[in-house]
Each structure stands twice: as structure tokens, then as C-alpha cells.
C-alpha positions as CSV (number, residue, x, y, z in Angstrom):
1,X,35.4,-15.3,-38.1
2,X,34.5,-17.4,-35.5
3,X,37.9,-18.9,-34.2
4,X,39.2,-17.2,-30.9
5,X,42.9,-18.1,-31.7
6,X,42.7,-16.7,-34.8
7,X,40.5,-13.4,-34.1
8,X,43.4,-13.5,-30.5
9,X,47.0,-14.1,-33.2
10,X,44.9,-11.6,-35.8
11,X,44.3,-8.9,-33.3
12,X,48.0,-9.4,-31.6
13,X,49.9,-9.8,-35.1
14,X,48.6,-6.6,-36.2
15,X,48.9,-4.8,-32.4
16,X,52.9,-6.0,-32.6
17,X,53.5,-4.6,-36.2
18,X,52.0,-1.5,-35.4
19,X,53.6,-0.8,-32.2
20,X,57.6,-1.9,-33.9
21,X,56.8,0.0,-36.8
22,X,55.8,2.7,-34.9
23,X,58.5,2.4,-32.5
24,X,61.1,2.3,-35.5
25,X,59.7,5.2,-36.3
26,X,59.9,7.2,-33.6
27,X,63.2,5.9,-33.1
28,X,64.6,6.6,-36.1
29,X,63.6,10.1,-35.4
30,X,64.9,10.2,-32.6
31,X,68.1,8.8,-33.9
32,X,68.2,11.6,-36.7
33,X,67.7,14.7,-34.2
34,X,70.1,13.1,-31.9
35,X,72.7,12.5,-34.5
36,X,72.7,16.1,-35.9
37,X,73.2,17.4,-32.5
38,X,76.4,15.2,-32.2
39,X,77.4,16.5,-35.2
40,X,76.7,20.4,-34.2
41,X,79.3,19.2,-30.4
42,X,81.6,17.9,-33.2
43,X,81.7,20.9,-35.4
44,X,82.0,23.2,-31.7
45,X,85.2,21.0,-30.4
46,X,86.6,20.9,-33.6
47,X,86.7,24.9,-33.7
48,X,87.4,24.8,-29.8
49,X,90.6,22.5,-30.5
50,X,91.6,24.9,-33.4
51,X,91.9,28.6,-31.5
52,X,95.3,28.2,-30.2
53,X,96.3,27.7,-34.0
54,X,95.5,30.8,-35.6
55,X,98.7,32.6,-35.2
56,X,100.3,30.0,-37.0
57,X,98.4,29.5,-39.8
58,X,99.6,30.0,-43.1
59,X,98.6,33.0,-45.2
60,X,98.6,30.7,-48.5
61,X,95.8,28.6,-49.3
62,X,96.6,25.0,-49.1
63,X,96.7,22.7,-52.2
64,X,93.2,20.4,-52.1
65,X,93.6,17.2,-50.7
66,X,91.8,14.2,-53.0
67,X,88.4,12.3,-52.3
68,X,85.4,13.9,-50.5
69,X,86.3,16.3,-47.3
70,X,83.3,16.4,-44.7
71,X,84.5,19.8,-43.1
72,X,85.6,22.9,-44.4
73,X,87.9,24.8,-41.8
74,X,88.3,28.9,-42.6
75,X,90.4,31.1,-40.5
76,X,90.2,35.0,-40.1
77,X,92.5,37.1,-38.3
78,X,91.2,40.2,-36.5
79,X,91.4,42.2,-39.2
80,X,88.7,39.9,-40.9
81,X,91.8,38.2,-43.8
82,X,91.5,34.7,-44.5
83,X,94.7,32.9,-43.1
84,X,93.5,29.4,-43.8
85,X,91.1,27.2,-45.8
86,X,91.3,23.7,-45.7
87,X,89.7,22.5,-48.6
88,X,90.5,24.8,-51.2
89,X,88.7,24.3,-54.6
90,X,85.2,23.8,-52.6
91,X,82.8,26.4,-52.0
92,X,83.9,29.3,-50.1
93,X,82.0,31.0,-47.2
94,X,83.0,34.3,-47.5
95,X,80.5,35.5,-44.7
96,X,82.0,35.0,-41.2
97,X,79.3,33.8,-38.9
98,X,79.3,33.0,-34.8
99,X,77.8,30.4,-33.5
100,X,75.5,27.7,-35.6
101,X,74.4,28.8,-38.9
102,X,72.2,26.8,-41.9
103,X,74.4,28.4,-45.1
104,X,73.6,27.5,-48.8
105,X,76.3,27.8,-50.7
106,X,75.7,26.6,-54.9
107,X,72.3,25.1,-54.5
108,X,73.8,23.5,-51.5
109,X,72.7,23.3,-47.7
110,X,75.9,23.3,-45.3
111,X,76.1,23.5,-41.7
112,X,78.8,26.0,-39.8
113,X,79.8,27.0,-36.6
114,X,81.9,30.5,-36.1
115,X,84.2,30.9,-32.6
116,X,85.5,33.8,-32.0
117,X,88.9,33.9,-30.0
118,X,91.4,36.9,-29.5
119,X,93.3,36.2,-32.7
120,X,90.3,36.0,-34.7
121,X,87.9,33.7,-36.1
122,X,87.2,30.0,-36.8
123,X,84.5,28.8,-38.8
124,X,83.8,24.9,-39.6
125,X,81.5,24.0,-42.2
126,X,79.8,20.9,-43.3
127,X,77.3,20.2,-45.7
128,X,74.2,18.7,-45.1
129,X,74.2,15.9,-47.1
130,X,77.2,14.5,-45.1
131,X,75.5,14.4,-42.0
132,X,72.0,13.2,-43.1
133,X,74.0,10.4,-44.7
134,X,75.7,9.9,-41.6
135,X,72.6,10.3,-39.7
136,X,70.3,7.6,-41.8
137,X,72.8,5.2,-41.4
138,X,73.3,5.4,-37.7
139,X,69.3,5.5,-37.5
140,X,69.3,2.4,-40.2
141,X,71.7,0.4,-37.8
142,X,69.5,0.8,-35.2
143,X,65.7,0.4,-36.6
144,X,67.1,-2.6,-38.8
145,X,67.4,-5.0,-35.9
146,X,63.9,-4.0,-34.2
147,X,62.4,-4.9,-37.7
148,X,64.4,-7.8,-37.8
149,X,62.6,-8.8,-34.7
150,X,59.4,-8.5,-35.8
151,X,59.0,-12.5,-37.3
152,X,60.4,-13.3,-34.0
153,X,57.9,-11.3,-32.3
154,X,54.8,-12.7,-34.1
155,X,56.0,-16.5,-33.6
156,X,55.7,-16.0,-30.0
157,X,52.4,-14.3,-30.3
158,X,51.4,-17.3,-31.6
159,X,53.0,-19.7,-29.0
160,X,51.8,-17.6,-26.1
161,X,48.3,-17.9,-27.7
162,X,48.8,-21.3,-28.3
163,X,49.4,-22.2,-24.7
164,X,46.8,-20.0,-23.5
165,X,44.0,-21.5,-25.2
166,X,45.2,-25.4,-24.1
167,X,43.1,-25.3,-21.0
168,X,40.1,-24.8,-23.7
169,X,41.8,-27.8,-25.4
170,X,41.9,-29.9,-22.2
171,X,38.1,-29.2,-21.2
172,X,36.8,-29.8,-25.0
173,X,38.6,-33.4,-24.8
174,X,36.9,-33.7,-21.8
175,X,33.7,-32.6,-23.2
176,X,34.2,-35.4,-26.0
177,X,35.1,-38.5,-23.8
178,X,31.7,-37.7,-22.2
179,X,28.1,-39.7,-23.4
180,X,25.2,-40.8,-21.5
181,X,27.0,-43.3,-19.7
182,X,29.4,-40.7,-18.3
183,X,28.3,-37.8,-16.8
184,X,31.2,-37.2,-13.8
185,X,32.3,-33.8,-13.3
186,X,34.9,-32.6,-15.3
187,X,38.3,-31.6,-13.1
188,X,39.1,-28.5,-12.4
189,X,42.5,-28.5,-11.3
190,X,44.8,-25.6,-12.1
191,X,42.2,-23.9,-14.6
192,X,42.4,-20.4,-15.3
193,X,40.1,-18.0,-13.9
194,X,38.5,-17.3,-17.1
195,X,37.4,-21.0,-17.7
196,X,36.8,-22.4,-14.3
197,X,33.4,-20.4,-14.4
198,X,32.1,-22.6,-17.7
199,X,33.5,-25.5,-16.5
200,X,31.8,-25.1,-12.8
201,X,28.4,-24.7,-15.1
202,X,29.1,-27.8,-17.3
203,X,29.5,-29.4,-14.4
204,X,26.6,-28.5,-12.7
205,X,24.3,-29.0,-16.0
206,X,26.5,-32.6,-16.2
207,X,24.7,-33.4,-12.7
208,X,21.8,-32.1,-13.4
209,X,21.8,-34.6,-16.7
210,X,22.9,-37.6,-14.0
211,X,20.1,-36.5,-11.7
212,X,17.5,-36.0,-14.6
213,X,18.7,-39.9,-16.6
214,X,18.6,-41.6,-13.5
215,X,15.2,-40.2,-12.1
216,X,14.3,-41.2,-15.9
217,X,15.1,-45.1,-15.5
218,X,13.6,-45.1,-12.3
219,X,10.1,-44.0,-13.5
220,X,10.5,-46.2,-16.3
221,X,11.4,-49.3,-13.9
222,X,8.8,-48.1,-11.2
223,X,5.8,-47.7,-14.1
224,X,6.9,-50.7,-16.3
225,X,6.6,-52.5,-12.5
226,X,3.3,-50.7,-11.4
227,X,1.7,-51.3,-15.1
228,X,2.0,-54.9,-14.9
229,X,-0.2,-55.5,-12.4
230,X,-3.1,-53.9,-13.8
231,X,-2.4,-55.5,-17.3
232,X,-2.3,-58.9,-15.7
233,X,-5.5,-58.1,-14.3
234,X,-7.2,-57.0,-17.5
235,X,-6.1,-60.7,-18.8
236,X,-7.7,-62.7,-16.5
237,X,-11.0,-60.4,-16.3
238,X,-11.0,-61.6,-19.9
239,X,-10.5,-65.2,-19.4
240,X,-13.3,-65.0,-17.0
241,X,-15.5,-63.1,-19.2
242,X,-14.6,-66.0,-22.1
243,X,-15.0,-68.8,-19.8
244,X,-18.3,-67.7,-18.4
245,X,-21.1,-69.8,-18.2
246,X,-24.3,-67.9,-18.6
247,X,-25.3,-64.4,-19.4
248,X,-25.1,-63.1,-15.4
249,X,-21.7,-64.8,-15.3
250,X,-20.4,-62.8,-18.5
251,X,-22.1,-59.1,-17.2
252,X,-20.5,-59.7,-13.4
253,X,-17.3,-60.9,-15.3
254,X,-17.6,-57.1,-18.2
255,X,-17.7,-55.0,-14.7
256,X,-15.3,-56.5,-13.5
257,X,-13.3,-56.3,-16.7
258,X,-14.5,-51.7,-16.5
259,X,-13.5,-51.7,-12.9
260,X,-10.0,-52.9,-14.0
261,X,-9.8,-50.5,-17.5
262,X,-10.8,-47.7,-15.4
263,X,-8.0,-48.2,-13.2
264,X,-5.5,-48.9,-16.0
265,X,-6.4,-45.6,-17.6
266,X,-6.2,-44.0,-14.1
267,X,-3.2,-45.1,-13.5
268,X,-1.4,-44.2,-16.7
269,X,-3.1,-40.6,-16.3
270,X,-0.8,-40.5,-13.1
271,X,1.9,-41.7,-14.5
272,X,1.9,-39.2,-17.5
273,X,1.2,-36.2,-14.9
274,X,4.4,-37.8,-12.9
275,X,6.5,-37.6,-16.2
276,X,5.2,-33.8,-16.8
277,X,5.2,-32.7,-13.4
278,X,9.0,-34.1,-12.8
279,X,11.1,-31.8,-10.6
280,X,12.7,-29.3,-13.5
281,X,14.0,-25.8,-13.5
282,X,12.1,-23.0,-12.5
283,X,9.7,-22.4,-15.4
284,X,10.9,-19.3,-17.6
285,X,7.4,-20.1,-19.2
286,X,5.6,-19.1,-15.9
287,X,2.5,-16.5,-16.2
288,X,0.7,-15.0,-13.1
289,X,-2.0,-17.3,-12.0
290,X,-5.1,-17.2,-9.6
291,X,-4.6,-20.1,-7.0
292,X,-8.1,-19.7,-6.4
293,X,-9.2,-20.7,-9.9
294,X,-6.7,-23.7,-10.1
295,X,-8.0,-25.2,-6.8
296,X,-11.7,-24.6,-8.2
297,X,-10.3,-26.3,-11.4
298,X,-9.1,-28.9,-9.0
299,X,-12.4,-29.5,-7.0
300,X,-14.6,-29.8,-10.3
301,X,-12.2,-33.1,-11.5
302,X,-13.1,-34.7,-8.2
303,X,-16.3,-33.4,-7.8
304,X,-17.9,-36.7,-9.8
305,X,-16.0,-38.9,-7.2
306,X,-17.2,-37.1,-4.3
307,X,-20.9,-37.2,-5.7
308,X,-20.7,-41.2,-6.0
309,X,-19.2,-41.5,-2.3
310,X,-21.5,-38.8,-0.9
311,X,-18.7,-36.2,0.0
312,X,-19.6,-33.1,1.6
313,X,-17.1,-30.8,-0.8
314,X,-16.5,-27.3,-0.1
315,X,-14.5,-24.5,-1.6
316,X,-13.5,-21.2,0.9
317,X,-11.3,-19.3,-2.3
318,X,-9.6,-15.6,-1.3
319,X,-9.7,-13.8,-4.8
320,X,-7.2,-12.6,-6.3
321,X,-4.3,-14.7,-5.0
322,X,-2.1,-14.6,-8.0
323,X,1.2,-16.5,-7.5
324,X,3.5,-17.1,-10.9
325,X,3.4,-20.9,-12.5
326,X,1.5,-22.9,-14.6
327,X,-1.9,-22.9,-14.6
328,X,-2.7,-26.6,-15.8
329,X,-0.2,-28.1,-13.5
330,X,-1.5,-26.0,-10.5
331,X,-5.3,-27.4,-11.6
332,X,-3.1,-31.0,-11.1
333,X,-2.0,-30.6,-8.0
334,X,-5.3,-29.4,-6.7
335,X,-6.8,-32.3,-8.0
336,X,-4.3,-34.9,-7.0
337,X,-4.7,-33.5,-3.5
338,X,-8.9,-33.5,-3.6
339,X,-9.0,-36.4,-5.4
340,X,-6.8,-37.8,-2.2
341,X,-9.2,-36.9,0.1
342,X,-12.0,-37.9,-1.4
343,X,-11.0,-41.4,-1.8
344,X,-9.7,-41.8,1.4
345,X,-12.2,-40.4,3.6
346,X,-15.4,-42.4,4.5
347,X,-18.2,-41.9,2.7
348,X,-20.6,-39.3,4.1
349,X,-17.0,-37.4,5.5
350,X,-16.7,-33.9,4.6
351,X,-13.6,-32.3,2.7
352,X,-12.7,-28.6,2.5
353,X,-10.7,-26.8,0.3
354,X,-9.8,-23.4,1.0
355,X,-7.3,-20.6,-0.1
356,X,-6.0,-17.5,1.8
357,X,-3.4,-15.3,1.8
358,X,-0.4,-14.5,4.2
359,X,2.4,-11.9,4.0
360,X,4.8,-13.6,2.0
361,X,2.7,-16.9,1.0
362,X,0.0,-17.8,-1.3
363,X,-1.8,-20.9,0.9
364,X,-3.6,-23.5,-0.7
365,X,-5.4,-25.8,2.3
366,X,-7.1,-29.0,1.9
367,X,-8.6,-30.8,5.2
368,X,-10.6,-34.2,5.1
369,X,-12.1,-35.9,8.1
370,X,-10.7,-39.3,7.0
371,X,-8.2,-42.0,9.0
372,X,-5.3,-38.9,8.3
373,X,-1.6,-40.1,7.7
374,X,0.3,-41.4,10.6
375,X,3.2,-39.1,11.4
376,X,5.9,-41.8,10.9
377,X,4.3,-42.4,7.2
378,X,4.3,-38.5,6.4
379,X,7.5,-38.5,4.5
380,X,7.6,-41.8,2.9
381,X,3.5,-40.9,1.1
382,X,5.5,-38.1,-1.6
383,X,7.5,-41.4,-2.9
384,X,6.0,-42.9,-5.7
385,X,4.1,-46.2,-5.7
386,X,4.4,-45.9,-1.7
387,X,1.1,-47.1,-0.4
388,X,0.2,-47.6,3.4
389,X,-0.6,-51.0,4.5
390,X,-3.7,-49.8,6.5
391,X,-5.0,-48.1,3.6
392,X,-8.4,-49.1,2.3
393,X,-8.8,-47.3,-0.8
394,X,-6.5,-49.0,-3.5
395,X,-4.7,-46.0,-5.6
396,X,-2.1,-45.7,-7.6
397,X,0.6,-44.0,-5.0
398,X,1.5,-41.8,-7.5
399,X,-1.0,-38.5,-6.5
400,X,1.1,-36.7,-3.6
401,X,4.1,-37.6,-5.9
402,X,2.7,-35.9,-8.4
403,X,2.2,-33.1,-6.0
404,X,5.5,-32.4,-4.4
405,X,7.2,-32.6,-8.2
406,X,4.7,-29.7,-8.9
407,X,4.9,-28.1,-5.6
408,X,8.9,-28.3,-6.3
409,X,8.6,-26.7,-9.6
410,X,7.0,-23.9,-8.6
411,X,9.5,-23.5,-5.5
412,X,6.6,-24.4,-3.1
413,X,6.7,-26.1,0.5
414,X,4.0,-28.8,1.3
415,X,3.3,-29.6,4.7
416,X,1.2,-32.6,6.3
417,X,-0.7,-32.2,9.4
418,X,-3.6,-33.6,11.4
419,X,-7.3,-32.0,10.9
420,X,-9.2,-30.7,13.8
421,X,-11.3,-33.9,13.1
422,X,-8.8,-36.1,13.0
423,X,-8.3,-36.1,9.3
424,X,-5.9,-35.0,7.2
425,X,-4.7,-31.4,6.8
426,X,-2.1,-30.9,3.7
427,X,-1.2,-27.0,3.5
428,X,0.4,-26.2,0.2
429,X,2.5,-22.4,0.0
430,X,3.2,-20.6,-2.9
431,X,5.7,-17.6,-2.9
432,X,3.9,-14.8,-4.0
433,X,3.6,-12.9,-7.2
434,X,6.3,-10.4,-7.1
């Protein structure tokens, strides 16, 4: 069963009919035992109210009075004779007792008390069917009610339950009115304790949803902008390679037309690293992974690059500098970063890579000799698209984007500096493998 209401009126239902039907038992019990011991004071005052009497009482026995009797009153003088029996034609005791006594008389269980006084002794008697009769009734009027009670009981279970799960209500109506369109927080006022801890977390997963569509139209309004201009570009390359006149027209016109594919398939292999490497929750996927081998990874991608523009490239790696994350997106951001530097450093400029170790951190360092990145441009480069206007080298301002969405993922800091040589120094650190 799968509905709280019902498992909550199930549980309580069967919790209040247990608990009444065990306190009418209990109570009825108690009733009985308390009942009997009324009747034992009643038989006592009776006898108590009878021992100034026994001088007077008659030494004949008095004719039965009609219906049922419920006591039997016996009187001895002192020299143990019977001066008086009130119901005569019913059983006899003829044993003289003190105090209480359980008799049978005929089959029959009775109940007596014996006083003795100066003049003698008086003994009541009453059977025990009487008082258990008595007793059951006096119990019955009591118990009755409290089961009477019990339908009562169970329809304000099931109120109280009902009102207690209308908070649930409200924030599942909430829930509903919600769609892609809509992703405010849900309110919070006057919510229990118990709920206010799901609906905090729906709200949080609501803006991570608002956060996560709207970076989503952005990309797609930023790369449908940023693919246009390379698309436009492959058009005319081909109505220059139509319209040419001779054969060295039409191969000048086909390089052009590869310089422009290549940077149309560069540029959407940016933009589909972007769209993996977006800024997401920390990776429960994560594995440990050897910095060192990603930034090698990262420096073989670039090294044809480097080769054409006659870049010194070089590789210090620390081994063994194992950080948690995901190996092909680390192998990315190395790349992005080399690939960086190589294209923006002159040609016959040097670019070092190099990894190390520090108490806490995992350091990935890349340092080029190029024109560097003005300090007033440092924070505006990790936007995507963003391209300097001194720049020489046309890219496709997506790589250090790419690169802080990775660095994000994998709770990383990245951190722009100048080189010794005046270059660029980009220092990447990775909290260590716990």
C-alpha cells in the first residue's frame, strides 16, 4: 500500500480500537472487583445496623415474603438458637461464620458476613449470582458509552489525518501549476517541519532547472549566432570557387573553401565540448585519475599545431598525481588550454606545460611566451565567444570557456597570471584524491 493517509488512518484506526477495547476491558474489571467490594461494605453495615436488634427478635420464623430476596438475614443468640431468618423457605446456613465467607449452599455460591455482638450473632447472606448481576450491569453501563465512542473516535482520526496531510496537498498543487515556463520557488510559509525540508530541496532543484534552461537558450542563441558566420563564409568560398576563371583561380578559391571547413568543424568541436563540459553537479561517476596523463593527453592534440607554427612544447609531469574526475574531460581542458597557447604565441615561442603537487592541490601549469592577457581582460576571456580586439589569432572564444565549465565540474580554481617572459601563465588546481 502505497498511500500515506491510508497506511496513517489504517495504523491509527486499528491503534484506537485496540487501546478502547482494551481500556473497556480493563475497566470492566475494574468495575467488577470494585462492585463486589461495595457489596462486601453493604453486607458489613447491614449486619452493623442490625446488632442493637437481637434482643428483640422474634423466636418464630417469619412467613416468606413474595418475589426474589437479595439477602438472607440469620440471628443467633448466645447460646448459638436461631431467633430470626428473614427469608424463610430459602436455603438455610446453618453454620455460623465471622467475618466474610464464600458458602455453597444447593449447588449454589452465596456470599456472608457473620458480626458478632454481646447478644449474639448476625449473619447476612447473598448469593452470588445477585451480585455478579449487579456487578455486569454496573460495569455494562460504564464500558457501553466508551464503545459507543469508538465511531466517534475513528472519524476524527480521519479528520486529524486529513488536515495533517493538506500541507502535502498544497505543495503537490504547487508542484502541478509548475512547467518549463515556471520554475519560481514554491512558498514556504507556515509549512510544517516535516515538509519544509522537501520543499527547501524542490526548490533548490527548481533553480537549479531555471539556472540549467536559461544557460541552455543562451548556448543555443550564442552558437546559432557564432555558426552563422562561418556558414556564410563556406557560401561564398563556393561562389568563388564556381565563378572562377581558370584552374589557379579555382585551387586558391578550394583552400580557401578547407581553411573555412576546418574552422567550421573546429568550431562545432568547441561548441559540443561546451555543451558536455557545462557547469553540472559534482560527478558521482568520477574515478581517480592521473593529472599527469590528462595533460600529456592534452599536449599530443596540440602537438600537430605546434609542429606547423614551430612551437617549442614541453611537458615537466610529477607522477602519480591522482585527483578524482573524468579523465576525457581533464584530456579537454588540457587541450583547450595548450591549444590556447599555441595559437596565440608567435611562432618560434616556446610553451611549457608542467604538473606538480602541493599539500592540498593537484597543479596543472601552462606558461607561453606570447602577448599574455591584459589584466583588465582576465575575467571577461572565461565568457564564451569573448575575443580580444588586439588578438591576432582568430578562434572560436569558446576554449577557456570550455575550461572553467570543466575546472567548475571538478570543484577546481583557475587562475591567470603573467609568465616570467611576459607570456601567459594559467595555473589550474585540483583538490586532491582523498
Amino acid at each position: 500500500m502505497n498511500s500515506i493517509r491510508a497506511r496513517l488512518l489504517i495504523a491509527l484506526i486499528i491503534m484506537v480500537a485496540l487501546i478502547s477495547l482494551l481500556a473497556a476491558g480493563v475497566t470492566y474489571r475494574r468495575v467488577l472487583n470494585e462492585t463486589s467490594t461495595l457489596f462486601d461494605y453493604q453486607l458489613r453495615q447491614m449486619a452493623l445496623s442490625l446488632r442493637s436488634q437481637i434482643s428483640l427478635a422474634p423466636r418464630i420464623e417469619v412467613p416468606p415474603d413474595q418475589g426474589d430476596a437479595d439477602f438472607v438475614v440469620q440471628i443467633w443468640d448466645v447460646f448459638g438458637a436461631r431467633t430470626y431468618l428473614s427469608r424463610p423457605g430459602l436455603p438455610m446456613i446453618n453454620q455460623t461464620v465471622l467475618g466474610y465467607a464464600d458458602l455453597s449452599l444447593r449447588g449454589e455460591a452465596w456470599r456472608a458476613y457473620g458480626l458478632q455482638t454481646a447478644d449474639g450473632v448476625i449473619q447476612i447472606a447473598q448469593p452470588a449470582r445477585v451480585r455478579e448481576n449487579l456487578a455486569r450491569a454496573a460495569a455494562a453501563h460504564i464500558v457501553i458509552p466508551l464503545i459507543l465512542l469508538l465511531p466517534i473516535m475513528v472519524g476524527a482520526v480521519a479528520w486529524i489525518v486529513s488536515r495533517g496531510l493538506l500541507p502535502l496537498r498544497f505543495v503537490t498543487t504547487e508542484v502541478q501549476r509548475r512547467d518549463v515556463s515556471t520554475l519560481a520557488p514554491l512558498g514556504t510559509k507556515n509549512l510544517p517541519l516535516e515538509i519544509e525540508p522537501l520543499v527547501s530541496e524542490l526548490n533548490r532543484l527548481l533553480d537549479r532547472l531555471q539556472r540549467a534552461f536559461s544557460t541552455q537558450r543562451a548556448f543555443i542563441s550564442d552558437a546559432a549566432h557564432e555558426l552563422r558566420s562561418p556558414l556564410t563564409a563556406l557560401r561564398l568560398q563556393l561562389q568563388l570557387l564556381d565563378r572562377a576563371p581558370d584552374e589557379a583561380a579555382r585551387l586558391e578559391a578550394r583552400g580557401r573553401l578547407g581553411a573555412a571547413v576546418e574552422r567550421a568543424i573546429h568550431l562545432v568541436e568547441q561548441l559540443l565540448a561546451l555543451a558536455r563540459s557545462e557547469p553540472q553537479e559534482t560527478g558521482a561517476d568520477f574515478q581517480l585519475a592521473d593529472l599527469s596523463v590528462a595533460a600529456a593527453a592534452g599536449i599530443q592534440d596540440a602537438h600537430d599545431l605546434a609542429v606547423a607554427r614551430n612551437i617549442d612544447l614541453g611537458l615537466d609531469a610529477a607522477a602519480q598525481l591522482r585527483i578524482r574526475g573524468d579523465p576525457e574531460e581533464l584530456r579537454t581542458l588540457a587541450r583547450n588550454l595548450v591549444d590556447n597557447a599555441v595559437r596565440y604565441t608567435p611562432p618560434n615561442g616556446s610553451v611549457q606545460v608542467r604538473t606538480c603537487s602541493t599539500v592540498k592541490n593537484a597543479v596543472l601549469e601552462v606558461i607561453d611566451n606570447g602577448p599574455g592577457i591584459a589584466p583588465a581582460d582576465r575575467e571577461r576571456v572565461f565568457d564564451r565567444f569573448y575575443r580580444r580586439a588586439a588578438a591576432q589569432e582568430s578562434g572560436t572564444g569558446l576554449g577557456l570557456a570550455i575550461v572553467k565549465a570543466i575546472a567548475e565540474r571538478h570543484g577546481a580554481a583557475v587562475l591567470l597570471g603573467e609568465a616570467p617572459g611576459g607570456g601567459l601563465h594559467v595555473t589550474v588546481n585540483f583538490p586532491k584524491a582523498s
